[in-house]
C-alpha positions in Angstrom: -78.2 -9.4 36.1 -74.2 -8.2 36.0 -73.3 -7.8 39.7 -72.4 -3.6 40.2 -69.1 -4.1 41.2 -68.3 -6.6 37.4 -69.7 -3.1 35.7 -67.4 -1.1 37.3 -64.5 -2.9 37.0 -65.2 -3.2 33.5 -65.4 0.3 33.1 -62.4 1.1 34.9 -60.5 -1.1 32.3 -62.1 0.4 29.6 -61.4 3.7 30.9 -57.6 2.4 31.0 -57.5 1.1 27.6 -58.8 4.4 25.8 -56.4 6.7 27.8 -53.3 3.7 26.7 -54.6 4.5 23.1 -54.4 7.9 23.5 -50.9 8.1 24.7 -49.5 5.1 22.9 -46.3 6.8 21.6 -43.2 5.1 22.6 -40.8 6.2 24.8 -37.7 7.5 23.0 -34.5 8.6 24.1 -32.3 9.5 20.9 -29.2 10.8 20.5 -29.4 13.4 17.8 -26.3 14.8 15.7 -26.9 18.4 14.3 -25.2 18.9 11.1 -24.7 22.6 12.2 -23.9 24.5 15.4 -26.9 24.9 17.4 -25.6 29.1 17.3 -26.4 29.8 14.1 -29.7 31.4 13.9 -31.9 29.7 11.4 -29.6 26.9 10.5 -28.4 25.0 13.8 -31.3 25.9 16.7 -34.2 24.6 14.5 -33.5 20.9 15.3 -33.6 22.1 19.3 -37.3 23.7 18.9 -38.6 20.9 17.3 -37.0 18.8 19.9 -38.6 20.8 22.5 -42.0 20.8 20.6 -41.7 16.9 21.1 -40.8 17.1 24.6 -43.9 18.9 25.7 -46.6 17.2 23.0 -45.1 13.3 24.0 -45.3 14.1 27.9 -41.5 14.1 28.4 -42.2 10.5 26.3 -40.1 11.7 23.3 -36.9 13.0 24.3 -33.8 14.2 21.9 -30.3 14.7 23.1 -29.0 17.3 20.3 -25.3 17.0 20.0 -22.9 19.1 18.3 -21.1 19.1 14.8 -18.3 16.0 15.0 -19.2 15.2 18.6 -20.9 11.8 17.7 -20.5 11.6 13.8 -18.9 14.2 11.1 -21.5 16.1 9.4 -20.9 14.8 6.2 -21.4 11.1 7.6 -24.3 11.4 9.0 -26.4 9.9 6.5 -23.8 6.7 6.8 -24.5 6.7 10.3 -27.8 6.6 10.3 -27.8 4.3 7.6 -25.8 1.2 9.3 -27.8 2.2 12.7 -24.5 3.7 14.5 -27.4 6.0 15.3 -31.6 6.5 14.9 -31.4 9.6 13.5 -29.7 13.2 13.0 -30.6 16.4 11.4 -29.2 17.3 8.0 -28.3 19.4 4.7 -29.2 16.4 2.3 -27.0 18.0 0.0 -23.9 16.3 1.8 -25.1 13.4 0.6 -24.2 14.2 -3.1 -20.8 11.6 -3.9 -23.4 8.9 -2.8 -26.5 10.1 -4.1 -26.2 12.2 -7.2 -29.8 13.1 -7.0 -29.8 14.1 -2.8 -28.7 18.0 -4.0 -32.1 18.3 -5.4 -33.8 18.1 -2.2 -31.4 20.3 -0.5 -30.6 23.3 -2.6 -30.2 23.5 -6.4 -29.4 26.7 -8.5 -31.9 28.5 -10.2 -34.7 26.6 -8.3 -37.7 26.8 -6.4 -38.8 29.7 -3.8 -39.2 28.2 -0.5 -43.3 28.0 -0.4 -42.6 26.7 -3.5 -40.2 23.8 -2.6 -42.4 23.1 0.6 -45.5 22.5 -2.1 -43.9 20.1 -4.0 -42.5 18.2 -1.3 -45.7 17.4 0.2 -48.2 17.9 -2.3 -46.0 17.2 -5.5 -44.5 14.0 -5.5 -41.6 15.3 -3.7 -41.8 13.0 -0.5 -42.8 10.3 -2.4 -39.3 10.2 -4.5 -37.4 11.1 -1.3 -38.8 8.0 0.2 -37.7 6.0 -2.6 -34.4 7.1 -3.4 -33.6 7.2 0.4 -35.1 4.0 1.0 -32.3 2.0 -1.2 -30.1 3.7 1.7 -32.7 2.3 4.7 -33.5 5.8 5.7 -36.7 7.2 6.4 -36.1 11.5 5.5 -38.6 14.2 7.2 -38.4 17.6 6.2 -37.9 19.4 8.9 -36.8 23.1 7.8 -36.7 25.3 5.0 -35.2 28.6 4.6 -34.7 31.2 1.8 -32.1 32.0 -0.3 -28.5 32.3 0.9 -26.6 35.1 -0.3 -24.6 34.7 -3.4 -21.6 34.9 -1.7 -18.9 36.5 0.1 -15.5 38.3 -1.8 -12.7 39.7 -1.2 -12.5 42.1 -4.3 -15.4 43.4 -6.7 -17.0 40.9 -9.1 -18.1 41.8 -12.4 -18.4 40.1 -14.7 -17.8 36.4 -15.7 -14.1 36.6 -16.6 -13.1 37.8 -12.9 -14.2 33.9 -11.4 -11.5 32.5 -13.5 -9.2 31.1 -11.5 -11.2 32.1 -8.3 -10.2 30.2 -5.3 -13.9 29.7 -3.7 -15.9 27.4 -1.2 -18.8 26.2 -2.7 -21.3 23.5 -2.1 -23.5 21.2 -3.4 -25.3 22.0 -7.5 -24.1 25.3 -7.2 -20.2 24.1 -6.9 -20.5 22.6 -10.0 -21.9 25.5 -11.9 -18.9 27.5 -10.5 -16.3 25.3 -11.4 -17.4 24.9 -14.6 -17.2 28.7 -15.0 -13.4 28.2 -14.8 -13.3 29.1 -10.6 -11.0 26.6 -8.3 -13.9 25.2 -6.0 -13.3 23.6 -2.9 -15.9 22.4 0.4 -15.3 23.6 3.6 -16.9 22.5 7.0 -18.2 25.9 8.4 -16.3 25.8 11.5 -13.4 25.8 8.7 -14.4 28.8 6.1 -13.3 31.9 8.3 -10.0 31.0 9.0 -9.1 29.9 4.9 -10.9 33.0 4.5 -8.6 34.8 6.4 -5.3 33.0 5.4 -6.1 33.8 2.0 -6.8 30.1 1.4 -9.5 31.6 -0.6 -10.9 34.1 -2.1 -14.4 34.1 -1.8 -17.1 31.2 0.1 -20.8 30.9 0.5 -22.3 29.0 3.1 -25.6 30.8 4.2 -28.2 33.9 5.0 -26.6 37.1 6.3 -27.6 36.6 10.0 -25.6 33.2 9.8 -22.6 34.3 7.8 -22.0 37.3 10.4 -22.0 35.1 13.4 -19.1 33.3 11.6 -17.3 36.0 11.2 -16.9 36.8 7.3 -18.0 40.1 7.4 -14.6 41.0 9.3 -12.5 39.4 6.2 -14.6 39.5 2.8 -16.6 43.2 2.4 -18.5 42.1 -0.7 -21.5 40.3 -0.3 -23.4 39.6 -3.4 -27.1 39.2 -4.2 -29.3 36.9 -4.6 -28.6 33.8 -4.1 -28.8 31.8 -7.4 -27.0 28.8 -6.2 -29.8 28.2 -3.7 -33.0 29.8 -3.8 -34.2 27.7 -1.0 -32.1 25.2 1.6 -33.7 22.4 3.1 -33.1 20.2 5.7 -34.1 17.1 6.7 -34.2 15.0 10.0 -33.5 11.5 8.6 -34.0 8.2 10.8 -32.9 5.0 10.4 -35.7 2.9 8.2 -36.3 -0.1 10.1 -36.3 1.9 13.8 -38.9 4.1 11.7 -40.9 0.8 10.6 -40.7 -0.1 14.3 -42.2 3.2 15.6 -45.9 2.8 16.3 -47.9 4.7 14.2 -49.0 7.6 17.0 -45.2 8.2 17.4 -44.2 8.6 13.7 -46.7 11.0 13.4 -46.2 13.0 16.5 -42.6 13.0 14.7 -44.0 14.2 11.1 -46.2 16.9 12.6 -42.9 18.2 14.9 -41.1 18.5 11.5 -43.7 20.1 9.7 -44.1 22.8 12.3 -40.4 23.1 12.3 -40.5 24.0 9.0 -42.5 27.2 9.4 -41.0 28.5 11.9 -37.6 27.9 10.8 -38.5 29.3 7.3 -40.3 32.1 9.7 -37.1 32.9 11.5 -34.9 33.1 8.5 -37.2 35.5 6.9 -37.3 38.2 9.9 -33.8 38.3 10.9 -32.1 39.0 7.7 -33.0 42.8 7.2 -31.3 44.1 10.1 -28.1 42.5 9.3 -28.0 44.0 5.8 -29.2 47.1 7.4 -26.1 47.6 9.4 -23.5 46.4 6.7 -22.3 50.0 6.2 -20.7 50.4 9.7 -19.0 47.5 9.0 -17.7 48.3 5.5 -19.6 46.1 4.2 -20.8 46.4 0.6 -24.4 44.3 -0.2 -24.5 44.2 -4.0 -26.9 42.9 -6.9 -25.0 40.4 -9.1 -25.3 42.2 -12.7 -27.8 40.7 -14.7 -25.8 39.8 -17.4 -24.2 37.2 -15.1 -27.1 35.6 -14.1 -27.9 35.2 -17.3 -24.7 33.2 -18.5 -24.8 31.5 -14.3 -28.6 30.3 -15.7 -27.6 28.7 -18.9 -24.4 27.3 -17.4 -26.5 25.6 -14.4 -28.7 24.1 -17.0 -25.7 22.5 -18.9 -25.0 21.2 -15.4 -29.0 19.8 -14.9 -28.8 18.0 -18.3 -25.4 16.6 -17.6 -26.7 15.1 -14.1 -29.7 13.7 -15.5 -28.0 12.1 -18.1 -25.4 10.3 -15.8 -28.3 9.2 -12.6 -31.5 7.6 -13.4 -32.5 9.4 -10.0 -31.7 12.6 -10.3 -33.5 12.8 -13.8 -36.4 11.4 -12.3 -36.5 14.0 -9.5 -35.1 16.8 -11.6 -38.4 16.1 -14.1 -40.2 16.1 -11.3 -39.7 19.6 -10.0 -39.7 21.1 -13.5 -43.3 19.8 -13.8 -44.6 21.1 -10.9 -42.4 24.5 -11.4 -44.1 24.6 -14.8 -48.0 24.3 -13.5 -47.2 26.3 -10.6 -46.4 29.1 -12.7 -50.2 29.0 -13.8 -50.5 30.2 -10.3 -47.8 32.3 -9.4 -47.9 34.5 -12.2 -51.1 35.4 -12.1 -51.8 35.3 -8.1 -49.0 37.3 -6.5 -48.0 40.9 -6.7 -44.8 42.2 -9.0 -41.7 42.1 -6.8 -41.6 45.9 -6.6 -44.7 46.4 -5.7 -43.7 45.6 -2.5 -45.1 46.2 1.4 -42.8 48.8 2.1 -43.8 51.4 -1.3 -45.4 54.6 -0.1 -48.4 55.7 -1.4 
């Protein structure tokens, strides 16, 4: 007969070995560059709730240290750092990544693209991870998505835009896909940090600059400098962003961790896509006292903006094996989504706010 005090002790381990499996994250203490202030709504605080999500889930086990734009690495080395291990990991606009990875833009922002629901379907139900894994992976990073918001605004200008004709010559800050389709429709595109835009804005370094939703661009000042804000955002009907880690520290993660990590990201992706959607109307809403002027880029320019970015699509493709991979891929999924969409969803002016 087992002696009482063998059965207890036996249980007592036991007892010690389920609770180690159940809290058998590792204990991380990163240092986390933001590729954005951590002031602009929407863009630069989501990293910080999704820290904090971790803080509380892991037991204080899983702790970030968020640091500022250029106070570890530049923004648009961050994928380099992470890469050579200078760091574990940072928080990103994979569209940075584009004079290294032709086909990074696609998972960022691309013109004529996606909604945001959209995107977020095809990322983790489409394929989308999948390819993200494997065109990162040649770069030994891991990438998470880890927020998603709506489209930015089509930019800010100086003077009235019309028609095609009045970009020519156009001295404009432009990013990513987007940049491309503008300077191939004859304007003089440069990129711009954002701590960088309102000032060349104001200089009259340039004319005209995008960089994100309302609510952000305000905070930054353009509204002060630039009075017409155009509509929608063709260049990028949904921005992602991505908190990439270094791929062998990610192989190295036990397996509890790395998903306490994916489920942090997914629920940062609501709520940042959450944010972004309710903060934008009140901006707009009080444009007028500032002489601001919100207008609808005329039709006929999205038109000739659509058939231009697909010149730009079909020259990419034909250049990177990548991109036309991932670029196939989203076309697909647009394609049979559209079975959905269509059918499933009201008319866009049909719209909550109609009276009856």
């Amino acid at each position: 007969m087992t002696h009482p005090a063998f059965k207890l002790v036996t249980l007592a381990a036991a007892l010690a070995v389920a609770a180690g499996a159940a809290h058998a994250t590792d204990k991380l203490r990163w240092k986390v560059p933001n590729a954005f202030p951590s002031h602009l709504p929407a863009l630069g605080d989501n990293v910080q709730l999704v820290a904090d999500f971790l803080k509380e889930a892991s037991d204080g086990d899983i702790q970030f240290k968020i640091f500022e734009p250029g106070n570890l690495v530049p923004p648009l080395e961050l994928s380099d750092a992470v890469r050579d291990k200078t760091i574990d990991a940072g928080y990103t606009w994979l569209g940075y990544d584009a004079g290294k990875i032709p086909s990074a833009p696609l998972f960022a922002a691309r013109p004529f693209g996606m909604e945001p629901w959209e995107y977020a379907a095809w990322w983790y139900d489409g394929g989308g991870q999948k390819l993200a894994d494997e065109v990162y992976g040649k770069r030994n990073i891991k990438p998470l998505l880890c927020g998603i918001t709506g489209p930015e605004t089509a930019g800010w200008f100086r003077k009235e835009i019309k028609t095609m004709s009045d970009l020519k010559g156009l001295k404009i800050r432009f990013a990513g896909l987007g940049g491309e389709v503008m300077q191939k429709a004859g304007a003089s595109v440069t990129l711009l940090p954002g701590s960088e835009i309102f000032q060349a804005l104001e200089k009259g370094a340039i004319d005209a600059t995008e960089f994100a939703m309302p609510a952000v661009d305000q905070k930054l000042g353009f509204d002060k400098v630039a009075k017409f804000n155009y509509f929608p955002g063709w260049h990028q009907t949904y921005t992602a962003f991505h908190f990439i880690v270094n791929k062998d520290v990610w192989n190295g993660l036990k397996s509890s961790t790395r998903s306490m990590l994916e489920m942090a990201c997914t629920a940062g992706v609501l709520r940042n896509l959450s944010k972004g959607e309710a903060i934008q109307g009140d901006v707009i809403r009080g444009f007028a006292q500032n002489g601001v002027k919100a207008q609808k880029v005329p039709d006929a320019m999205l038109r000739d903006l659509q058939k231009i970015s697909a010149e730009v699509m079909a020259e990419q493709a034909a250049k990177d094996a990548d991109f036309k991979r991932v670029y196939e891929s989203q076309e697909t999924f647009v394609e049979g989504y559209q079975t959905w969409k269509g059918l499933a969803y009201l008319p866009r002016d049909f719209n909550g706010a109609a009276k009856k």
